[in-house]
N, C-alpha and C positions, 0 to 999 in steps of 0.2 A: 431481433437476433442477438445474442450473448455472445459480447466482445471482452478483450481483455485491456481493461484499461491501469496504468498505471501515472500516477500521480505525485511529483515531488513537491517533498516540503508537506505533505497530507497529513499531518498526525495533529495538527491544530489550525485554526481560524479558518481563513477559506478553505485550506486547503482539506482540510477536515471536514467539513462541509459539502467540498465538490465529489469527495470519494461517498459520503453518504448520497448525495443525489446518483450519482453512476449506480451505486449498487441498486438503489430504489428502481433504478431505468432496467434493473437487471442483469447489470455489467460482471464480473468479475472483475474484482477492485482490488489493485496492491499500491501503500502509502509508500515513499519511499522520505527518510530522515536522515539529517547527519550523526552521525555513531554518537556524541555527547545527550543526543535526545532519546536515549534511552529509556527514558522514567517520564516522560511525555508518550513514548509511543508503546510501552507496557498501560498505559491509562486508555491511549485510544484503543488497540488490540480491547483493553477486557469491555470497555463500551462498544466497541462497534462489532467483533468476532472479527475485523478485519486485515491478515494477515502485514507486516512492514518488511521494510528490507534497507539496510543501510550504509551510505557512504554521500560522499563527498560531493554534489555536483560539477563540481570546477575541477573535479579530477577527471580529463576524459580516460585515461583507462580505468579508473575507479566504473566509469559509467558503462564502458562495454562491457568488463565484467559483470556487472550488478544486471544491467537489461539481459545478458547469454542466462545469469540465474533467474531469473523472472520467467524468461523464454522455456526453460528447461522444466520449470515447475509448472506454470500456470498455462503456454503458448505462446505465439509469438504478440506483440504487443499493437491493438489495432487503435486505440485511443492514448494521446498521450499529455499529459496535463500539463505545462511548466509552471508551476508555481511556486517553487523556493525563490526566495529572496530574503534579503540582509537590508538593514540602514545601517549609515554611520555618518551622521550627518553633521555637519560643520560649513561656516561661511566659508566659500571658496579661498580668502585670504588668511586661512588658518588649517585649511586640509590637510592634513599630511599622505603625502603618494598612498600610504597605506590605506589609509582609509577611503581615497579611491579604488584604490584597485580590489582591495576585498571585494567593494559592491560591484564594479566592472567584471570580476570572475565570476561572482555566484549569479548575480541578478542577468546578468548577458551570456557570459561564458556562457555558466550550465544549460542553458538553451542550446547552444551550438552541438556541445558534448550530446545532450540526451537530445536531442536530434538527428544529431550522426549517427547515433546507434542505433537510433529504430528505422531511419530513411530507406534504406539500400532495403532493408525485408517490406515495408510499406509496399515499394515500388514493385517489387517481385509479386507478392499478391494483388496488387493494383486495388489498394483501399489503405487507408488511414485517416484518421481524423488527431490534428493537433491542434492545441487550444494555448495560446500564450498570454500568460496576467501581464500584464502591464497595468497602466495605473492613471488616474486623471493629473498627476503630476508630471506625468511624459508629455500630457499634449498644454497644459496648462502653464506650467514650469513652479518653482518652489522654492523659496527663495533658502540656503540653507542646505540645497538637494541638489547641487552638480552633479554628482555623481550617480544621486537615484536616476533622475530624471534621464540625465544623458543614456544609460542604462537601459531603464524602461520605453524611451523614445527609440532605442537601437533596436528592441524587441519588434516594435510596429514595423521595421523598415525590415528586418530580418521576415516578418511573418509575411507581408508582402513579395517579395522575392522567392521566399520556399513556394508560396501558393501557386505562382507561376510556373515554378519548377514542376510539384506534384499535381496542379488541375488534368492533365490526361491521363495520369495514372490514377484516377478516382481519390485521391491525396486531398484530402480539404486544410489550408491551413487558417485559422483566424485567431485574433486578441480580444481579450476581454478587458475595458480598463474601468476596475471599479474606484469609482470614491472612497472616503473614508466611512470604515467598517468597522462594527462595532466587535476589536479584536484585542488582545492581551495589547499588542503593539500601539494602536491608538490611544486605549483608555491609560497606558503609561504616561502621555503628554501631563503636561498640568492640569487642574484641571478649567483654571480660568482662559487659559491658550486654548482646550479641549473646547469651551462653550463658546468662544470667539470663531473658532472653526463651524460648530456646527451652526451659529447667527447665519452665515457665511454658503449655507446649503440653503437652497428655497424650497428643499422639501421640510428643511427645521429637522435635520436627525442624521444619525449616522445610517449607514445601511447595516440590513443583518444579513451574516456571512452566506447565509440560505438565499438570498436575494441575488447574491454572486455566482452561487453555483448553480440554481437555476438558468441560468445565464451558459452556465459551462458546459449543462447536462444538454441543452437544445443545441447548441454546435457540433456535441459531440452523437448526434444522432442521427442515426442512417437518413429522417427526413431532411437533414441539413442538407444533404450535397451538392447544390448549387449556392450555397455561400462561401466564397472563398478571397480572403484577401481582408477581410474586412474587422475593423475594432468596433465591436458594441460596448459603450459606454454606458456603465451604471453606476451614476453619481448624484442621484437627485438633483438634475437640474445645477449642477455647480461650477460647470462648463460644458457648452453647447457647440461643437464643431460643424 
């Protein structure tokens, strides 16, 4: 059946990725970006035909608005992706609040935001499927990454809680926490820091973004609905829960 799935943060790496596997699943796909990624999401639109839409996650009326536009044009939203996310990463004794709280809004908030906005319709039709990225640095920790990690580990405990929420109303919610991905964000590291990383996987490699949204595309699938609650880890082996 032909859902409408919507995806933030879609117009690069995973998130790029999981809207191509949706559409391959037959989904109707919208990426959603922040307004600066313009000239990123004019490149994905002419590669993929797939239509974007854009604002802020960490703005919850940015998000009800943007989800009512989504709703108005394509239907109401049955699949929903979170995966925007920020780093600003620095040793805890040198953070500045900002640079916390950036990642605390985008990486956490906007979950909250673009889940309030599609929740209360999910409920009403009694189906949804949402899918939250989090990261093997949430269950693992990182040293450098307070703020991701606390972030991405709030994700886990958040999608735990909604699932319980939505399990009677046909509401699936789960996380996906991939490894390190062979992504614009990655391959920026050093590159001697970048091959100590990968020593450091027992699969010997990063993952490819396809590898993650395969992952995204089977939760988000009518066969999924009795999994609910739960993070699938795809990290090659880099930590094992």
């Amino acid at each position: 059946m032909v859902r409408v799935a919507l995806v933030t943060g879609g117009v690069t790496g995973i998130g790029a990725a999981v809207c191509l596997a949706l559409k391959a699943a037959g989904h109707t796909v919208v990426a959603t970006c922040p307004p600066a990624d313009e000239a990123m999401a004019a490149t994905f639109r002419q590669a993929t035909g797939l239509p974007t839409v854009f604002w802020d996650v960490a703005d919850y009326a940015a998000c009800a608005e943007g989800v009512a536009r989504v709703t108005a044009a394509h239907g109401p939203i049955d699949i929903l992706v979170n995966n925007a996310g920020i780093t600003r990463d620095a040793m805890l004794h040198k953070m500045t609040p900002e640079q916390w709280r950036a990642v605390i809004d985008i990486d956490l908030g906007g979950c909250f935001n673009m889940c309030r906005a599609v929740i209360e319709s999910m409920r009403e039709r009694r189906y949804g499927r949402i899918i939250n990225i989090t990261s093997v640095n949430a269950l693992s920790g990182q040293a450098g990454q307070t703020n991701y990690a606390a972030a991405k580990a709030g994700l886990i405990g958040f999608t735990k809680a909604l699932a319980l929420e939505g399990a009677s109303r046909n509401i699936t919610v789960n996380a996906v926490a991939p490894g390190y991905t062979k992504t614009a964000m990655v391959e920026a590291v050093p590159a001697d820091i970048l091959q100590t990383i990968v020593n450091g996987i027992p699969a010997k490699r990063l993952a490819q973004p396809e590898e993650i949204a395969r992952a995204v595309a089977f939760l988000a699938a009518d066969d999924a609905g009795f999994i609910t609650g739960e993070t699938l880890s795809v990290n090659g082996g880099k930590y094992m829960q």
